[in-house]
Z-matrix of the N, CA and C atoms (Angstrom, degrees):
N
C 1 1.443
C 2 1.530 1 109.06
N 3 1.668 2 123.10 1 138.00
C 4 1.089 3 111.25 2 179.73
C 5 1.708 4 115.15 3 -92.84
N 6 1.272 5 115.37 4 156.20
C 7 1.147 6 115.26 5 -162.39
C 8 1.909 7 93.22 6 -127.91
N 9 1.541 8 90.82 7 147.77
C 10 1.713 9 81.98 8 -166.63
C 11 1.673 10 83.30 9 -109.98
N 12 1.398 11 100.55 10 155.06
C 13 1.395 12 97.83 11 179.52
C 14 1.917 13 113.63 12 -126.51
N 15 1.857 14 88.10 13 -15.71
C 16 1.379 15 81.15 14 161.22
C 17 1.439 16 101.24 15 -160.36
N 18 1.650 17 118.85 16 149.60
C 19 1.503 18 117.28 17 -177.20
C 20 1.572 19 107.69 18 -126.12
N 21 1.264 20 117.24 19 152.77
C 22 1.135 21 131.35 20 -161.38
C 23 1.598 22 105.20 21 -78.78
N 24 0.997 23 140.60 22 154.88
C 25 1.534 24 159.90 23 158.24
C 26 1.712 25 90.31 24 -36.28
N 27 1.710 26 90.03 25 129.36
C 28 1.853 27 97.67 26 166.92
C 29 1.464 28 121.92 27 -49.28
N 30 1.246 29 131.06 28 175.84
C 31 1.124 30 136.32 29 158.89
C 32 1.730 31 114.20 30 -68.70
N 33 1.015 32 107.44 31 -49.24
C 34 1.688 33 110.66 32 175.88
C 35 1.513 34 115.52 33 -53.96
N 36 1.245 35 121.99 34 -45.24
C 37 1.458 36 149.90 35 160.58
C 38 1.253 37 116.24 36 -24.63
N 39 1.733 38 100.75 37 -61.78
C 40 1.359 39 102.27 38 -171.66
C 41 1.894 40 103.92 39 -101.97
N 42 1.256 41 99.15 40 -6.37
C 43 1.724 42 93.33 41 158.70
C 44 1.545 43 120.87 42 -71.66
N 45 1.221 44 105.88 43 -27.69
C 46 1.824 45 110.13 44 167.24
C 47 0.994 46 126.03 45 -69.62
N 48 1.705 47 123.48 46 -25.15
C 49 1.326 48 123.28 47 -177.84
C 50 1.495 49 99.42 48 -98.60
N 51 1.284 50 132.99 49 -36.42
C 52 1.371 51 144.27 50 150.38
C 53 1.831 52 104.34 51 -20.27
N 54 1.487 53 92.09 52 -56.19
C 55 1.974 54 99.94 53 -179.30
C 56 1.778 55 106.59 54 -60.59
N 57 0.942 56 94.29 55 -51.11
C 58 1.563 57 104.29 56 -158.67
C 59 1.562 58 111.53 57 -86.43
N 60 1.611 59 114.45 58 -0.57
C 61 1.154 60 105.95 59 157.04
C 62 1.786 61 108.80 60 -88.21
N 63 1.405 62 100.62 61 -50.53
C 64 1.390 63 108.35 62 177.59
C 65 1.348 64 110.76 63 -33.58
N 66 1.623 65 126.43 64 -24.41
C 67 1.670 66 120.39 65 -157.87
C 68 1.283 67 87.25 66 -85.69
N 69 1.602 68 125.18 67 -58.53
C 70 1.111 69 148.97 68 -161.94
C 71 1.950 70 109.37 69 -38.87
N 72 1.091 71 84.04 70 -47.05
C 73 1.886 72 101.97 71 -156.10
C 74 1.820 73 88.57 72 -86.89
N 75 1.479 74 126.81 73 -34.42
C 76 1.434 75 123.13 74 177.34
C 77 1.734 76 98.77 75 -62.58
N 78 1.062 77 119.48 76 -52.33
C 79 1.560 78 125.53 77 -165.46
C 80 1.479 79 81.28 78 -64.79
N 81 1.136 80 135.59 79 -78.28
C 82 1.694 81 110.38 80 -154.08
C 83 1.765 82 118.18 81 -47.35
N 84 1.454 83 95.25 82 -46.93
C 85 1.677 84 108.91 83 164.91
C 86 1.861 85 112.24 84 -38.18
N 87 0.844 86 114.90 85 -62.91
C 88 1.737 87 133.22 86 -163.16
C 89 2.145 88 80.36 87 -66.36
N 90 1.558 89 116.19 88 -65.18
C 91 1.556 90 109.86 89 -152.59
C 92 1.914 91 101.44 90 -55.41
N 93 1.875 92 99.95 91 -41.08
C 94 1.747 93 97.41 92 -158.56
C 95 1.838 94 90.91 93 -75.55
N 96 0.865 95 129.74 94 -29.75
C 97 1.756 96 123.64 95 -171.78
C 98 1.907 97 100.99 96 -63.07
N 99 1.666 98 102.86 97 -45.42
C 100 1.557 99 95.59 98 -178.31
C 101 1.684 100 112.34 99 -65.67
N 102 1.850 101 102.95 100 -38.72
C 103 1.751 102 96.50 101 -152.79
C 104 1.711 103 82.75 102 -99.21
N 105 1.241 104 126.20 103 -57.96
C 106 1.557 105 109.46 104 179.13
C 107 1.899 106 88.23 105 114.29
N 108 0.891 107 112.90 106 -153.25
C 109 1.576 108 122.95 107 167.22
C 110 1.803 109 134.97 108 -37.73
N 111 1.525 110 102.06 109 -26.47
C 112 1.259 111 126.23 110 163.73
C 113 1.542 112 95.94 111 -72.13
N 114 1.087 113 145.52 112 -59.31
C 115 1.748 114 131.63 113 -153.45
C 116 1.968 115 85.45 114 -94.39
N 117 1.112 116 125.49 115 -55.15
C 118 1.481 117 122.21 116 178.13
C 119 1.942 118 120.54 117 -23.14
N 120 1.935 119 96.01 118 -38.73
C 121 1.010 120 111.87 119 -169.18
C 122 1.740 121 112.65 120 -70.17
N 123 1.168 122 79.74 121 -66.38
C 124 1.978 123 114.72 122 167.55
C 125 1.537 124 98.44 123 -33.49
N 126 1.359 125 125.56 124 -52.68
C 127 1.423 126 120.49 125 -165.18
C 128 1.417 127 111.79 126 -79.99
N 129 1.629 128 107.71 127 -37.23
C 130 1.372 129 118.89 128 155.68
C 131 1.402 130 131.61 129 -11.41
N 132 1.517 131 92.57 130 -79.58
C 133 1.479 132 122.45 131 162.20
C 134 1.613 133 117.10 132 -48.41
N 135 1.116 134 98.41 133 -53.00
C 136 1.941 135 88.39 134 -174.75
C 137 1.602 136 110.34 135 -80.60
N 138 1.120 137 106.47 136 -10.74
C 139 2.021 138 94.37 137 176.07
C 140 1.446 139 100.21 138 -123.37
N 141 1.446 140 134.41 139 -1.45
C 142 1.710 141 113.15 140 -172.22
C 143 1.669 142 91.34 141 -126.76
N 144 1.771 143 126.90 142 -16.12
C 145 1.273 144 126.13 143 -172.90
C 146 1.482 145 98.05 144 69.99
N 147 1.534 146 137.97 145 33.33
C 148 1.414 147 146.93 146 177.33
C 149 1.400 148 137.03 147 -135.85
N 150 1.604 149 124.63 148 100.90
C 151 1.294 150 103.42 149 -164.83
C 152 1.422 151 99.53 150 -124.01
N 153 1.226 152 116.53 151 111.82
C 154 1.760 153 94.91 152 -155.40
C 155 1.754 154 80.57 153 -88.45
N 156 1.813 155 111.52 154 -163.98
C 157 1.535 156 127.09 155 -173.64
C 158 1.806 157 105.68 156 -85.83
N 159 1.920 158 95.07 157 -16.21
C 160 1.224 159 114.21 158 -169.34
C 161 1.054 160 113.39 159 -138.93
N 162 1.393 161 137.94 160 165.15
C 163 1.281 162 126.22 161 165.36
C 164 1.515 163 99.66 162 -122.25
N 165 1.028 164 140.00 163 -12.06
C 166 1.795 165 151.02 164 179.86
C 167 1.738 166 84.18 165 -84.93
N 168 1.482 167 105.06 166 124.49
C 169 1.844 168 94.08 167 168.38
C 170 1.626 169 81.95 168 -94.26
N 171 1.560 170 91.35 169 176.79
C 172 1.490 171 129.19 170 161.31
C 173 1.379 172 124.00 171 -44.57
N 174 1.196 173 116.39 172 174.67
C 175 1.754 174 121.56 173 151.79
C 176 1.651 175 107.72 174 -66.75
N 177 1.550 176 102.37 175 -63.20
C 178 1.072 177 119.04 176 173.08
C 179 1.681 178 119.72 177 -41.35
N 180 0.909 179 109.67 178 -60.58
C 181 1.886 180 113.54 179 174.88
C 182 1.567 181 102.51 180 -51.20
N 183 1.384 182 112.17 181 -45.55
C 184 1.629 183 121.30 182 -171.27
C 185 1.707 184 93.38 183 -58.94
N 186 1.275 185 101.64 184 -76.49
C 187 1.398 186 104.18 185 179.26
C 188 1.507 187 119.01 186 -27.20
N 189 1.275 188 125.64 187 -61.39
C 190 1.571 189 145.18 188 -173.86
C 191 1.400 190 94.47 189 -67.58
N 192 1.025 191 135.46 190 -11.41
C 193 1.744 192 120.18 191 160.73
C 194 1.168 193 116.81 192 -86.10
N 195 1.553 194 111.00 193 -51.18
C 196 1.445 195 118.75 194 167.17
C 197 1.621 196 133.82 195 -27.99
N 198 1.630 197 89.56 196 -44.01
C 199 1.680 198 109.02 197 -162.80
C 200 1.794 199 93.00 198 -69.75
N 201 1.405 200 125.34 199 -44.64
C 202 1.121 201 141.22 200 -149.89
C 203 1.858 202 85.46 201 -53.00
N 204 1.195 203 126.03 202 -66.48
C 205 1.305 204 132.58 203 -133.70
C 206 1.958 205 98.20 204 -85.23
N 207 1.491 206 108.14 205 168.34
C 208 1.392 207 88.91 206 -162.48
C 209 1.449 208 87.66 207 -111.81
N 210 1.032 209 102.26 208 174.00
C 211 1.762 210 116.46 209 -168.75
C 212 1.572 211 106.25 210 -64.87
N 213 1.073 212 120.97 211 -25.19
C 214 1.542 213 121.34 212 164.12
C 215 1.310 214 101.14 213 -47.49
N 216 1.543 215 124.56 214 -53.93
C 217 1.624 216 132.85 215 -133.38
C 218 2.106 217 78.73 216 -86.46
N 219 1.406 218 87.71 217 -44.84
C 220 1.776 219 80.46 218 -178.25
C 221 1.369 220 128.60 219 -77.22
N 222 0.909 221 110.74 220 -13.25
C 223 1.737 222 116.45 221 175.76
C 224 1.752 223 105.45 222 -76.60
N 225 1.504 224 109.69 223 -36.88
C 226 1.527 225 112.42 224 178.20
C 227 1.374 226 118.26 225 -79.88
N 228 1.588 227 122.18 226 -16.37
C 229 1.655 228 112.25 227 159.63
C 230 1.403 229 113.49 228 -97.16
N 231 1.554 230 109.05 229 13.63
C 232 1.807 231 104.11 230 172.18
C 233 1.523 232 93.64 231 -106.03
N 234 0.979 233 143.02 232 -24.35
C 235 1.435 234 158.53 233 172.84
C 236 1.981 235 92.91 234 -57.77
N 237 0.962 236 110.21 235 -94.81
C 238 1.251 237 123.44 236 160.34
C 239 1.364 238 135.79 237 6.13
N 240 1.624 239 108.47 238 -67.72
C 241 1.454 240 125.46 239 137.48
C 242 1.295 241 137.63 240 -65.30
N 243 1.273 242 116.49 241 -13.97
C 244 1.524 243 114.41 242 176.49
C 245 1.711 244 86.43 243 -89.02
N 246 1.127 245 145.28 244 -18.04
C 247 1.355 246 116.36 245 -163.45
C 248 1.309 247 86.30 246 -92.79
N 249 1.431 248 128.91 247 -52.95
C 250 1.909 249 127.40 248 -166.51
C 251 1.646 250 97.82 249 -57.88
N 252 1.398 251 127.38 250 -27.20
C 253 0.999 252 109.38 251 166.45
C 254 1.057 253 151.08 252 -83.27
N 255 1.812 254 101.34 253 -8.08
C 256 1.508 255 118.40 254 166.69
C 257 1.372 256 121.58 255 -62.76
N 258 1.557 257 97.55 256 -31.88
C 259 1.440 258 124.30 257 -168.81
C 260 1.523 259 102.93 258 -78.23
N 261 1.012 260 141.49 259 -51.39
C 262 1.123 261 138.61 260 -150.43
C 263 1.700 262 96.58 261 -104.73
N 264 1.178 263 139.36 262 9.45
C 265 1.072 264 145.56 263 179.89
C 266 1.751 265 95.90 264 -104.88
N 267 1.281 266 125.60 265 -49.98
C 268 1.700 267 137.69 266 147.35
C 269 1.523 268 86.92 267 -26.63
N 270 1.230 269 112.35 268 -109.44
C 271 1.393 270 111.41 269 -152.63
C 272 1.608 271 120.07 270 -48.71
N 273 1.113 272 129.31 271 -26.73
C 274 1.245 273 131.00 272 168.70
C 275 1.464 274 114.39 273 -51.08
N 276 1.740 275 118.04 274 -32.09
C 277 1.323 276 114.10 275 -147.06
C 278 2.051 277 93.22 276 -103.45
N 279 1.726 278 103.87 277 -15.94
C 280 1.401 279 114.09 278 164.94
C 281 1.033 280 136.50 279 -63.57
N 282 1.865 281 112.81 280 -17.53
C 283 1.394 282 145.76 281 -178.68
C 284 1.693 283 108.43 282 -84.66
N 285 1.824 284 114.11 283 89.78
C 286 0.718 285 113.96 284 178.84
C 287 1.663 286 132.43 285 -103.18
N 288 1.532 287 137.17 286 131.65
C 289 1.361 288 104.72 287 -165.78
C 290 1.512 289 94.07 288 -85.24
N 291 1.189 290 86.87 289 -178.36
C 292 1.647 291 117.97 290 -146.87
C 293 1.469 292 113.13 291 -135.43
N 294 1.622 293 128.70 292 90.03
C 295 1.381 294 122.23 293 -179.93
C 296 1.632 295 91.73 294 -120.56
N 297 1.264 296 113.40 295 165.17
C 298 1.240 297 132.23 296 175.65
C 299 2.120 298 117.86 297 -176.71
N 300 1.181 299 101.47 298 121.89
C 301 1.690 300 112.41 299 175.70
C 302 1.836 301 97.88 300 -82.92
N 303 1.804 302 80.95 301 109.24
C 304 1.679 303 78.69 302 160.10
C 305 1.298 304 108.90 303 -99.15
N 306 0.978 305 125.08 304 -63.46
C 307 1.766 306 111.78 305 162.38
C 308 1.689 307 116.58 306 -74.79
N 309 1.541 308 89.73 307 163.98
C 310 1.746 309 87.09 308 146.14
C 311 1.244 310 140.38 309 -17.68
N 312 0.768 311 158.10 310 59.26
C 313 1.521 312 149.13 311 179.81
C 314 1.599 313 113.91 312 117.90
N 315 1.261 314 112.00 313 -1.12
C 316 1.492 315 124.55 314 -167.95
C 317 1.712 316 116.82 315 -100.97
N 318 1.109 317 70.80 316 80.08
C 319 1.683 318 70.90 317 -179.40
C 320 1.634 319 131.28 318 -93.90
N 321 1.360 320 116.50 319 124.73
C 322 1.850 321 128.17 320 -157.61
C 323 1.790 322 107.67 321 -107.48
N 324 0.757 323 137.89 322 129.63
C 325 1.362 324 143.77 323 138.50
C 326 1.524 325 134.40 324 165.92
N 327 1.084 326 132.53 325 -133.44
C 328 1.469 327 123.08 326 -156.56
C 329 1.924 328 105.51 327 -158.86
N 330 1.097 329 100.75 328 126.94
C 331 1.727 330 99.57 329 161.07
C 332 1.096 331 100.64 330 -131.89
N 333 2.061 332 101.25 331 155.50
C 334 1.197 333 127.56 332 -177.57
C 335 1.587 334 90.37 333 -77.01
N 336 1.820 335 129.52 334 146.34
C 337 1.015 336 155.70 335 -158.84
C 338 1.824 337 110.13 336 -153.13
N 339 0.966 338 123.43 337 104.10
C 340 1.594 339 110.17 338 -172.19
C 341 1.830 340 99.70 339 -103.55
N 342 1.623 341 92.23 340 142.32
C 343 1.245 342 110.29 341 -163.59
C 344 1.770 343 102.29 342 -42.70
N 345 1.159 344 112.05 343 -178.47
C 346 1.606 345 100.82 344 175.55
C 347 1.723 346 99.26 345 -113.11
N 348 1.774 347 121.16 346 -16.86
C 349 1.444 348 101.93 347 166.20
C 350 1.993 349 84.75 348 -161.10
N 351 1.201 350 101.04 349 150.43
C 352 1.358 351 117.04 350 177.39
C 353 1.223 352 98.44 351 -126.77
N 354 1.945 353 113.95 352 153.40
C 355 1.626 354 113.60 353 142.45
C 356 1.587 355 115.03 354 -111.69
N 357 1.321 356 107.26 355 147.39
C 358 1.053 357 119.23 356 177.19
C 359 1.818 358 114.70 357 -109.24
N 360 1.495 359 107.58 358 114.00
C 361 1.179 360 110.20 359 166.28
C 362 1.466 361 138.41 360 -76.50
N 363 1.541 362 121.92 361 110.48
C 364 1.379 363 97.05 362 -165.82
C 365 1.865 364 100.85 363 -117.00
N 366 1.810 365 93.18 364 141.97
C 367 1.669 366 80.61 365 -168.27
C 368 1.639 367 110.17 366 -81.03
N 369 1.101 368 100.81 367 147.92
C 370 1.937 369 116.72 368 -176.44
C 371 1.391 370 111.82 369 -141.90
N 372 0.690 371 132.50 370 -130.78
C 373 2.104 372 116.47 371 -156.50
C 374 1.413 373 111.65 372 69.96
N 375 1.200 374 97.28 373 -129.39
C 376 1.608 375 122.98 374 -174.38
C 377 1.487 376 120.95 375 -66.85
N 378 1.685 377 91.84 376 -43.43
C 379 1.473 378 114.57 377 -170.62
C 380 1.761 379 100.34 378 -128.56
N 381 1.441 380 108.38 379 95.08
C 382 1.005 381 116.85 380 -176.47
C 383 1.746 382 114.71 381 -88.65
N 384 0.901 383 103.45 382 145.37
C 385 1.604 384 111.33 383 -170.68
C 386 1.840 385 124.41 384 -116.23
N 387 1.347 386 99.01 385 63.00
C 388 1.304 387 97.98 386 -172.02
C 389 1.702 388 128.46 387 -44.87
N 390 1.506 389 95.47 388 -26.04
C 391 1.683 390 103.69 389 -171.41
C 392 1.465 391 106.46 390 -96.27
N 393 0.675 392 94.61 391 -16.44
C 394 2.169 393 89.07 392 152.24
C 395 1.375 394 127.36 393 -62.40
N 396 1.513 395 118.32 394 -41.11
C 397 1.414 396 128.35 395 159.23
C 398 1.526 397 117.49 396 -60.02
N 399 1.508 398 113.86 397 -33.74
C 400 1.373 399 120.49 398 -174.41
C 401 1.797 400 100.55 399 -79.01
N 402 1.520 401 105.15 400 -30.90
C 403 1.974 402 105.03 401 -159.25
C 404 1.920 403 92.00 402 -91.48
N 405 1.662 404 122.71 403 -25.79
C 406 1.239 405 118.90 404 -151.25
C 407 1.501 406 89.89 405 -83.01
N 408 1.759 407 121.65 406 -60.61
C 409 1.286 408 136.87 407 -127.90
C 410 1.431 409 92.77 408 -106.98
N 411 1.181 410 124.22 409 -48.35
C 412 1.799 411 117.70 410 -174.92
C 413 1.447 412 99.73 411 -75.85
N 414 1.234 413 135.19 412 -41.74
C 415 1.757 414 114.80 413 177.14
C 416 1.646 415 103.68 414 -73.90
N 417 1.229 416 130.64 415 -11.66
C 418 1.831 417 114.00 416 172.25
C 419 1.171 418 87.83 417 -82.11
N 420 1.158 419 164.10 418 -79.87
C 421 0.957 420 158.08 419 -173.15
C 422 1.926 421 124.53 420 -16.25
N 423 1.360 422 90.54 421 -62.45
C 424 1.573 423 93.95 422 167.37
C 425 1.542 424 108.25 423 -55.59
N 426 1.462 425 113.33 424 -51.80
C 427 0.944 426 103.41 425 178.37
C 428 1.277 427 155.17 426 -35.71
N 429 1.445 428 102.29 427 -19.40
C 430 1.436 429 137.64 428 -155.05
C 431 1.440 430 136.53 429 73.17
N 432 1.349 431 89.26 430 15.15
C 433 1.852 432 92.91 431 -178.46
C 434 1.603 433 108.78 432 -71.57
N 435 1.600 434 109.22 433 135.84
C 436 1.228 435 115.05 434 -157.21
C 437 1.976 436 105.69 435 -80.98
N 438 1.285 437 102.17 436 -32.51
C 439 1.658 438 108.19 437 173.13
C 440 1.295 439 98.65 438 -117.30
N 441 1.553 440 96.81 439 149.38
C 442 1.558 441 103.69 440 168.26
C 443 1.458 442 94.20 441 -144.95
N 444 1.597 443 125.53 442 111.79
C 445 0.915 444 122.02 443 158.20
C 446 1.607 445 120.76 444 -77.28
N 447 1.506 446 119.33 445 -178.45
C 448 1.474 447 116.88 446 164.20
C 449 1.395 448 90.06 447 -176.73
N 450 1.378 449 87.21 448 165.90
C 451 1.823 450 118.26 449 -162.62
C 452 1.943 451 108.99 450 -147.48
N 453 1.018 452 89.48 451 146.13
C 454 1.583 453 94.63 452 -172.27
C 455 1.653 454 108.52 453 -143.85
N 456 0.861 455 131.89 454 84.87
C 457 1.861 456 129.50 455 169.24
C 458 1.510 457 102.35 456 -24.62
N 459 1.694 458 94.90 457 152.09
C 460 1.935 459 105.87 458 -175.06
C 461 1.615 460 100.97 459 -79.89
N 462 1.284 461 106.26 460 -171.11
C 463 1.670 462 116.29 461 -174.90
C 464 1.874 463 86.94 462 -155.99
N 465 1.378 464 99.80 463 116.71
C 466 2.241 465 92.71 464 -177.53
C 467 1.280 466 101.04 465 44.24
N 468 1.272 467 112.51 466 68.39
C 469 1.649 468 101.94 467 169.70
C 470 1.505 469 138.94 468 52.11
N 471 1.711 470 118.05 469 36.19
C 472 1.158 471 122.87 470 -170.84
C 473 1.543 472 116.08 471 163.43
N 474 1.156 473 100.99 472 130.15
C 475 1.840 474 108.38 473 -156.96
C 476 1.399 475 80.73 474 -58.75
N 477 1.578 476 95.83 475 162.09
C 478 2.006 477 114.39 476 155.97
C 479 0.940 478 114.58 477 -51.25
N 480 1.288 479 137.23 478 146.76
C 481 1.483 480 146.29 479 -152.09
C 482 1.843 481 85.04 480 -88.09
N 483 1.656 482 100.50 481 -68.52
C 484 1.345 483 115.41 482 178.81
C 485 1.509 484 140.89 483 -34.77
N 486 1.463 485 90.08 484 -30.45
C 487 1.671 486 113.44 485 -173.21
C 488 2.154 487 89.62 486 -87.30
N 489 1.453 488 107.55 487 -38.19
C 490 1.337 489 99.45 488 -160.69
C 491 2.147 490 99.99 489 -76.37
N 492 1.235 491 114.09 490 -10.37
C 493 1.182 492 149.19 491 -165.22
C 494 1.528 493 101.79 492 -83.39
N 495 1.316 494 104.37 493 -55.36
C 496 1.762 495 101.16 494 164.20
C 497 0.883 496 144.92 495 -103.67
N 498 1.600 497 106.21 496 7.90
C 499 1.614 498 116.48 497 149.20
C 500 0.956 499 106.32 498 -85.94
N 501 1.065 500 166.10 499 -43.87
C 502 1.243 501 167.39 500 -175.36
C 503 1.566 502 115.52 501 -32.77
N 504 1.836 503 99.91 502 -60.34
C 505 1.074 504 106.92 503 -166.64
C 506 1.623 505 120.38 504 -96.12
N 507 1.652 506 102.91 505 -5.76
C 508 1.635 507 124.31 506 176.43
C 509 1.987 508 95.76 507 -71.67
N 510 1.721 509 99.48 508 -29.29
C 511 1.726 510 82.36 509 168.49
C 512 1.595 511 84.43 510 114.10
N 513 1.446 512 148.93 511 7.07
C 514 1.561 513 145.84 512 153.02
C 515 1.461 514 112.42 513 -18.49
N 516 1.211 515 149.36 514 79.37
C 517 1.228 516 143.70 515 134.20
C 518 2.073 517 117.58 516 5.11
């Protein structure tokens, strides 16, 4: 006889928390579109304990993260990116457009078009994610996307040195 030892959350259950995230995540949507950088800040503060004067660092800040890490740490996110970028330069070049007349005058198909600016989120905190910066920002790039922003949450008051280290050098706008 099978014996259950553990069962998952109802359907109704998780349609409520389903609701109540959905409410949650509209209200931040609705506050940052009205206040812009003023509510960005505020939210800052209540989930990272961080409100910097800016949220775009510097050259200088960029730089001063950079310096932190040792040339080991940098040779392995240039390592890193040269391979996702070998790769994604492959697949880019497999991406073929595609026209064809099925009738007379009827013409069908598709071209590759690269966005004109993306952001790329890369996660940082606790659990920083360097190869998200390497998989997000160096393939838009190949891609041809002309901006690539990115964003990374603080950890004690201050992005990963590392994470700011491989956007940097994947080419982050």
């Amino acid at each position: 006889m099978i014996r259950i030892l553990k069962s998952g959350r109802s359907a109704e259950a998780r349609a409520t928390d389903a609701s109540a995230v959905r409410g949650a995540v509209e209200s931040v949507l609705v506050d940052v579109e009205a206040r812009g950088d003023a509510a960005l800040r505020e939210l800052s503060q209540k989930f990272d304990r961080w409100a910097p004067p800016s949220f775009r660092l510097s050259q200088d800040q960029i730089d001063a993260c950079v310096g932190t890490l040792s040339s080991r740490q940098l040779d392995d996110i240039r390592f890193a990116q040269a391979q996702i970028r070998r790769f994604a330069e492959v697949q880019k070049a497999a991406l073929k457009d595609v026209e064809v007349e099925t009738l007379p005058g009827v013409l069908l198909g598709h071209r590759n078009i690269p966005m004109n600016s993306v952001g790329c989120y890369v996660p940082g905190g606790k659990y920083p994610l360097v190869a998200s910066a390497h998989m997000g920002i160096v393939t838009a790039k190949v891609a041809g996307v002309r901006r690539v922003i990115a964003m990374t949450p603080p950890f004690q008051g201050r992005p990963a040195p590392a994470v700011i280290a491989a956007m940097a050098l994947a080419g982050a706008d």
